[in-house]
C-alpha positions, 0 to 999 in steps of 0.5 A: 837736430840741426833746428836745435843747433840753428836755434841755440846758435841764433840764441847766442848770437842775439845775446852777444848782440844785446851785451854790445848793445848794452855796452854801447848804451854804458859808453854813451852815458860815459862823461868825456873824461871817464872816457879818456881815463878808459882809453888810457887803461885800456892803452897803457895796459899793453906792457910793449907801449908802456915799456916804450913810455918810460923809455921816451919818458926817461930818455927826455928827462936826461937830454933835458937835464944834461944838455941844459947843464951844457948850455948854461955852464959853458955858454950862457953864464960866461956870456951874460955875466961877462962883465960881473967878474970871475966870482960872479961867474963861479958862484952861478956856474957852482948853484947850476952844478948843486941843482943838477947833482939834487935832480940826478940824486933825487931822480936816482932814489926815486927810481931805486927806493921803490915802494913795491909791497913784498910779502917776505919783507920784515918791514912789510909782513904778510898777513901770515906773518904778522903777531896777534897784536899785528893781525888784530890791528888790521882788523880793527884799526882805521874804521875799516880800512882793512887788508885785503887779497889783491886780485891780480897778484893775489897778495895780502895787501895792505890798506892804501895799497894798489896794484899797478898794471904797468909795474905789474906789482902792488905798491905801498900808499900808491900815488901814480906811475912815473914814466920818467923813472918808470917806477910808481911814486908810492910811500918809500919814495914820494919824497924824492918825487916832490923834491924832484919836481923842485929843482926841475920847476927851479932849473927849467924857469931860471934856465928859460929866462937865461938862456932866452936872455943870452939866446936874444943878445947872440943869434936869435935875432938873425933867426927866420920864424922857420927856425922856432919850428923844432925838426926844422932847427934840427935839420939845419943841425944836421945839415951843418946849414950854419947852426951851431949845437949849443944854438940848436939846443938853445932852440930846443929849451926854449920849445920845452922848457916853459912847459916842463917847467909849469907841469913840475911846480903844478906837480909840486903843488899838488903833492903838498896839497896832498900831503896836507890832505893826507891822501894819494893822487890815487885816492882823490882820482878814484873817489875813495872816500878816506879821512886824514884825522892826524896833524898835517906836520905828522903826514909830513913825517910820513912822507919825509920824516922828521926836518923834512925842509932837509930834504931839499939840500939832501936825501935824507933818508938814512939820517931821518927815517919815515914815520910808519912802513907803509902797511899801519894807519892809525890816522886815516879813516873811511867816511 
């Protein structure tokens, strides 16, 4: 009896040997960037580090946002066009609010206009609730591209949709997931992302040329290099070592914004790349092999709806609708 046991134990053992040793052999055939994209599966599967993540994401945008708002208004305009005249002043200090309130507004509907697939939803029937003429659309529309039971909610999903293992939820023409919201971009709500990215690309780039011009007519030629070094700036801060708050903001945009400014419009680029395209970032990462067979001003319908350039003064959402719920698509095939 016990040679039996002592036979299936080391029988066992040498399996769970051979399936590391098979699992080490995958990984090693893995390229770098299908390592990475693991990792951070892997990583940001963990819903405490995501919370976290959006969190910090968040918190970033609005410090950004309004310390900038701050600086520019009360500090840089007043100096720099000192001599412009009050119109000047007030036409430039009136554009910074417009840019501020299209960020907060479209910050707002992106993270409130979510594009979660809901089973009861009239606009997004299940396929239990769908007409004849709706089921026989999903079986025969689009070449394929059908609905499906999601395997880790165990919805009906509709095609193009993908179940986000952050917002635990499926979500309509999913894109990716927005830390700075904490929401996915997905069909309802895409349109606020790419006009969001807009004006953080316009704030950031005009911001930093300004703020760095007023930054180098004022103090920054008495600053050390120490004082580029960020934790140092905002000790000397703290410590009231004779560093004001608007200089140490100052400091502060001029170590973030050029970035954040060049991944909004990299953002904005790829997004109209992509609508053109008729794809999701999803999509293209995944390598699902799907083909947009429509116009490229109706995928700008789809996301927009119709005057899509009006989005870019206002969200237009209740004026002019999206073409489509998110569920049918006539115009996308599988290749």
């Amino acid at each position: 009896m016990e040679k039996h046991q002592t036979k299936d134990s080391t029988a066992r053992n040498s399996t769970i040997i051979q399936m590391h040793g098979d699992t080490n052999k995958q990984r090693s055939k893995m390229t770098l960037f299908e390592k990475l994209r693991e990792a951070y599966t892997e990583r940001y599967s963990d819903p405490e580090v995501s919370r976290l993540a959006n969190i910090a994401a968040a918190a970033y945008f609005h410090f950004i946002l309004h310390s900038q708002v701050y600086v520019t208004v009360f500090h840089v305009i007043p100096h720099l066009f000192e001599q412009s005249g009050d119109m000047t002043i007030y036409y430039l200090k009136a554009f910074v609010w417009f840019v501020y309130i299209e960020t907060q507004a479209n910050w707002l509907c992106l993270k409130f206009y979510q594009s979660v697939f809901k089973a009861h939803d009239d606009d997004n029937p299940s396929y239990e609730q769908m007409t004849p003429w709706e089921r026989l659309a999903t079986s025969t529309t689009s070449e394929s591209l059908k609905w499906r039971t999601c395997s880790v909610c165990g919805l009906r999903a509709p095609p193009r949709s993908h179940h986000c293992i952050i917002c635990n939820r499926c979500v309509l023409k999913r894109d990716h997931h927005c830390y700075m919201t904490g929401v996915c971009v997905g069909f309802y709500n895409q349109r606020y992302f790419i006009v969001l990215n807009f004006y953080i690309a316009v704030g950031s780039l005009c911001g930093l040329y300004f703020i760095y011009q007023f930054a180098k007519d004022t103090f920054l030629p008495q600053l050390g290099w120490e004082n580029y070094v960020l934790p140092y700036t905002v000790y000397r801060w703290l410590a009231s070592d004779g560093l004001e708050l608007h200089q140490m903001l100052i400091v502060f945009h001029l170590c973030t914004l050029w970035w954040t400014g060049a991944t909004a419009v990299a953002f904005f680029i790829w997004q109209i790349c992509l609508i053109v395209l008729g794809k999701t970032d999803h999509e293209v990462r995944q390598g699902k092999r799907v083909r947009y067979t429509g116009r490229v001003s109706d995928s700008f319908q789809s996301v927009f709806g119709h005057f899509w350039p009006v989005n870019f003064f206002f969200p237009a959402v209740i004026i002019f609708r999206q073409e489509g719920n998110g569920c049918f698509w006539e115009n996308v095939k599988v290749m």
